[in-house]
N, C-alpha and C positions, 0 to 999 in steps of 0.2 A: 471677762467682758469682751465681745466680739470690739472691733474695732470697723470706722464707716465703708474702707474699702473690702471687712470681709465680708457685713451685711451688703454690700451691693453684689459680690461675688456669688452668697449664698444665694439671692435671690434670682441672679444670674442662672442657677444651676435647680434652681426649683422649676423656671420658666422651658431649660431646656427639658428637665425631665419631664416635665408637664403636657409642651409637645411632643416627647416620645411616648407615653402614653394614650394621648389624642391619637396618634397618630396609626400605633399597636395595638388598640381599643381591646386593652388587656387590661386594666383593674383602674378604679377612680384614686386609690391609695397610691403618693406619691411618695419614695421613699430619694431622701440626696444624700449622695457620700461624703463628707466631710475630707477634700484629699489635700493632707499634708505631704509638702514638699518635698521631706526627704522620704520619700514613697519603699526607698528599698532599705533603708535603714545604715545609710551610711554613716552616721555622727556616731553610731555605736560601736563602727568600725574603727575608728579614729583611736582609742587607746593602743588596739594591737598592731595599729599600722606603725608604732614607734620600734624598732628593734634596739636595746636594752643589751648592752655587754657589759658594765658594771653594775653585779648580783651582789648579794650580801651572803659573805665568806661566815660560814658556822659548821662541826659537826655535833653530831649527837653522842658519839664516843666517851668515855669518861675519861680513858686514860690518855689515847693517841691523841685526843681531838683536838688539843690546841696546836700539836704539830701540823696537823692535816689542813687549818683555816689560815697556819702559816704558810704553807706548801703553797694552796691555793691561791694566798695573796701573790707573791712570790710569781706563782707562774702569769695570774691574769697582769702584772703590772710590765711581766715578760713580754707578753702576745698583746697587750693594749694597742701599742705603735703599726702593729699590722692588721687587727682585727675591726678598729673603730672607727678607720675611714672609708671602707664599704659596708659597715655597718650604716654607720650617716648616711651615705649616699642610695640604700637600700630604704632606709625611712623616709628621705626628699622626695624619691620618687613613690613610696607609698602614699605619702601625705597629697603629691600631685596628681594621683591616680585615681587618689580622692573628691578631692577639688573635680576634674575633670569629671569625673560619676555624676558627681554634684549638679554642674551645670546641664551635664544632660538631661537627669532628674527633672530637673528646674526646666530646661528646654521641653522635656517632654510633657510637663504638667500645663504649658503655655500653648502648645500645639492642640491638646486634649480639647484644652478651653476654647481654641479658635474652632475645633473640630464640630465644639456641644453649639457654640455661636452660628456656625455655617448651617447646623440643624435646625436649628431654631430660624434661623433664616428662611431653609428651605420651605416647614413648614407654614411658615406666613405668606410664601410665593403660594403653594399649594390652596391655603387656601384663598389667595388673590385670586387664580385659576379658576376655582370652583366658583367661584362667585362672577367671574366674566364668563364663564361654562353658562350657568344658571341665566343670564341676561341675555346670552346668544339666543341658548333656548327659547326665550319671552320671545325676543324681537325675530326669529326666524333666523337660519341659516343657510339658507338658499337662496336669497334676498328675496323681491318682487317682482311677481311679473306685469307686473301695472303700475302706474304712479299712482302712491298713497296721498290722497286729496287731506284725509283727516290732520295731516303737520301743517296744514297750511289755514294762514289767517284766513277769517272768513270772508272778508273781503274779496282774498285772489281766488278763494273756492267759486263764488258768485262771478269774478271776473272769467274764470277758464272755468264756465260750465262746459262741461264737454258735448252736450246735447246741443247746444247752439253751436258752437267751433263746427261741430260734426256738418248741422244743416248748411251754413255759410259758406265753407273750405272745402268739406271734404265732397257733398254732394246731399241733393235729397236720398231718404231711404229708395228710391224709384233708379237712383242714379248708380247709385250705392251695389246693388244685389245683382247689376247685369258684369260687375266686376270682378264680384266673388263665386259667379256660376262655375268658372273652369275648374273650381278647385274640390266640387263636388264629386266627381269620380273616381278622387283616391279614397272615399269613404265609403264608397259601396259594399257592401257586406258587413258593415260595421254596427253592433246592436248597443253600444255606447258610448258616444260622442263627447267631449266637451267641450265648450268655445272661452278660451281664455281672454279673457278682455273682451267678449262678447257686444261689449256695447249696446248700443239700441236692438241689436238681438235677429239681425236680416241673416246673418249665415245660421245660426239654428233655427228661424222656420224655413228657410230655404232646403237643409235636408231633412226637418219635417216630411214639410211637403214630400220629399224624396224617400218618404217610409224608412229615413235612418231615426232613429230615437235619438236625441239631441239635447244638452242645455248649454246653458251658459253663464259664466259666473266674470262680474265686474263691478269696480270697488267705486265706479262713480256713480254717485247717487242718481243725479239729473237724468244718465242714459238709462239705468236699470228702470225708473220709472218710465219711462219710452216704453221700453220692451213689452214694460207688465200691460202698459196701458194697451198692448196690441195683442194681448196675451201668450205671451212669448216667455217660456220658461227660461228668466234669468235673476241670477239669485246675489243679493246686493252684498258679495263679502270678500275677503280679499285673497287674492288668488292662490298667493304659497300655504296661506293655513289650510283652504280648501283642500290643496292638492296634500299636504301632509296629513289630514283628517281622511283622504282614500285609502282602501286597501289596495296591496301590491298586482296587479293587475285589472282593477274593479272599470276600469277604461280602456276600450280598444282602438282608440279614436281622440285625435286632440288638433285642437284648430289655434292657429294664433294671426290677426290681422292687425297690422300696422301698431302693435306692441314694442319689439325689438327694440325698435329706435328708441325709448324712453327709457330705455336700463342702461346701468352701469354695467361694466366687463362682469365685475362678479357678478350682479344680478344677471347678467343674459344665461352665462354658463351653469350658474346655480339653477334656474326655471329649465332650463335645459335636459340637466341629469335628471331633477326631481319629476318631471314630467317621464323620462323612461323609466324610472324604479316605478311608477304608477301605471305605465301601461301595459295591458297585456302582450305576453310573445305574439309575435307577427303584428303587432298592433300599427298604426302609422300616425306622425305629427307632422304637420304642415305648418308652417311659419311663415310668414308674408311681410315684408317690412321695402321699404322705396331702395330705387336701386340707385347707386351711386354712381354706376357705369357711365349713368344716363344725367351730364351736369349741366343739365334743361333745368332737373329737381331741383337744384339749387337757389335757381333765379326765379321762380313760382310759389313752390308750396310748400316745401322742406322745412326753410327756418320760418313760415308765415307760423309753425306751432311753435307757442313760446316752452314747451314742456319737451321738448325732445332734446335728445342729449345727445348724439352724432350719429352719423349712417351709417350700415355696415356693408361690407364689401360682402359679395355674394361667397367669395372662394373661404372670406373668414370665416363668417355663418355657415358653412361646409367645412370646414377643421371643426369647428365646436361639436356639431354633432356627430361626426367621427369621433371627435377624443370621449364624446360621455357615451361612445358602446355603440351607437343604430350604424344600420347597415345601407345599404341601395338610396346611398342618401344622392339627392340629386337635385339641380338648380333650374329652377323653370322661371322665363322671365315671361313680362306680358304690361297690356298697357302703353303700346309704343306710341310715341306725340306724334299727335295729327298730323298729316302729310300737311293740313296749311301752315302748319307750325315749322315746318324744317325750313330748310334750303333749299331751292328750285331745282333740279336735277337737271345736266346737259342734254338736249334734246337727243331722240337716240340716233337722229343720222349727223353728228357731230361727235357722237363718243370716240369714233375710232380714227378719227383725221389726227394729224399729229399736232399737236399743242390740246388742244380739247380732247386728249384721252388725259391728258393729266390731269386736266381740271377736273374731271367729270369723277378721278379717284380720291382726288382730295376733297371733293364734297362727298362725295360716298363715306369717306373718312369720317367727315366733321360730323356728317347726319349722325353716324353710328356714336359719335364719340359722347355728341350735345345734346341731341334729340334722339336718344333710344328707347328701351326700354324702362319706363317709368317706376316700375315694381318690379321684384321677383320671390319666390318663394322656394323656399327650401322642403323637399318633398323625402322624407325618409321612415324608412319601417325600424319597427325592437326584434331582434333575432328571433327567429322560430324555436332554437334550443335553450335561450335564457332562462330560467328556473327562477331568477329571483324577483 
């Protein structure tokens, strides 16, 4: 009758063979080895390990043979005094040679078990893995490149419609499209466009208009209805599935406006690479997001959006698109605050007298530092030799 601790062991050893099967996806028949401890068969060892100098004296002779088991007595009770104490001492350490076999036996049988344990282990990490693999998958692994409105109560969806923020803060669509003109001429020759966070949809009919074919995809409802109601191809879904649902250069052309700012580190970099595995070689992305240079932004219109998450420096957003592979990447700024908005500048027959040159460099300073350029955009092409 098994005893409790061997039933937990056997079952121990079913579970690990169990995931080595799962895991070999070699036959549903689980077969466990029953391992007893003395695995090499030491206990059996143990009678010969005894060395034995008093035999039992007999011949088979009829006539000599009681001389002959006298002789023998005679000589072993001779040689006893010399023969029996490395005899003993050749059995002691038999017998410890034993013992020591034994524990290792025993040690290796404990090792095996922690071995089958740590398997068993592995495979329950393996498939923790698989199944946080599987939920990456769902959720995206590139993050987004727009804020998802749909985690949000409906309440604050209604409070940050982005169609009204848009008309209030950022400008009417009239105000809006004399901003995004400059950035039309890196798309010329381009036969298809995307507008990432597209919004109300003014930068794709803008290169409508401009005979580039164009759309636009955004995940907030309120502006995509704008668009459509102007008839403006933009399509209400959200932007990393979009862009993993293209094939590997199905777009030569990608646009992104005042996005950036509302990602996380991984999401900015993640929209970033996923965008170059989607465009074609030679392709071009432009990105546009408030420039921090310029800390006017700050005191204005920056944190007026409650959904942005902090600025990016121009030279950062210039390493990121370096590190995920584009090339002729380069920083174009624009939007500089209204000259009534700065500092007065030193009249220019004052600039060069001594005491009023210096002032006139420290406001020149301050303009550049406070009131500069308000936006800038990151201007970069996909290698012409890229293959993938």
């Amino acid at each position: 009758m098994l005893k409790n601790s061997d039933v937990s062991t056997m079952m121990h050893r079913v579970r690990v063979a169990a995931a080595r099967a799962r895991r070999d996806d070699t036959t549903s028949v689980v077969f466990v080895e029953d391992r007893h401890p003395d695995l090499f068969g030491l206990e059996a060892l143990r009678p010969d390990a005894e060395v034995i100098i008093d035999r039992p004296s007999g011949s088979a002779r009829p006539v000599v043979g009681q001389g002959i088991v006298f002789t023998k007595r005679v000589v072993r009770r001779l040689v006893r005094w010399y023969a029996k104490p490395p005899a003993v001492q050749q059995s002691q350490f038999n017998q410890r040679l034993l013992d020591a076999l034994g524990r290792m036996a025993r040690a290796l049988v404990r090792t095996e078990s922690t071995y089958d344990d740590l398997l068993l282990r592995i495979d329950q990490l393996e498939e923790t893995v698989d199944g946080l693999r599987a939920d990456l998958r769902q959720v995206g692994t590139s993050g987004t490149v727009a804020a998802d409105s749909s985690a949000l109560a409906p309440s604050v969806q209604r409070i940050l419609s982005y169609s009204r923020f848009e008309d209030r803060h950022r400008g009417a669509q009239g105000v809006v499209r004399p901003l995004l003109e400059p950035y039309l001429q890196y798309f010329d020759g381009c036969a298809n466009v995307v507008d990432l966070g597209a919004g109300r949809g003014e930068f794709v009919d803008m290169l409508n208009e401009r005979g580039i074919p164009a759309y636009g995809v955004d995940s907030d409802e309120s502006q995509v209805e704008v668009a459509r109601a102007a008839g403006r191809d933009v399509r209400l879904e959200d932007v990393v599935e979009h862009l993993n649902g293209l094939r590997t250069g199905q777009v030569d052309g990608a646009f992104s406006s005042q996005v950036a700012e509302h990602l996380t580190t991984n999401e900015l970099v993640g929209s970033i690479e996923l965008v170059y595995r989607k465009l074609k070689p030679g392709g071009v992305f432009v990105m546009e997001t408030p420039n921090p240079e310029a800390l006017f932004i700050f005191a204005t219109f920056f944190y007026v959006d409650l959904t942005h998450i902090k600025p990016i420096h121009p030279e950062a957003l210039r390493w990121a698109f370096e590190a995920c592979g584009f090339e002729d990447v380069r920083v174009v700024r624009s939007q500089k605050v209204p000259d009534a908005a700065r500092l007065a500048p030193v009249p220019e027959d004052l600039r060069t007298q001594p005491g009023w040159d210096v002032l006139a460099r420290n406001i020149d300073t301050l303009n550049d530092l406070i009131y500069g350029y308000q936006h800038y955009a990151v201007v970069a092409r996909k290698p012409e030799a890229h293959q993938g």
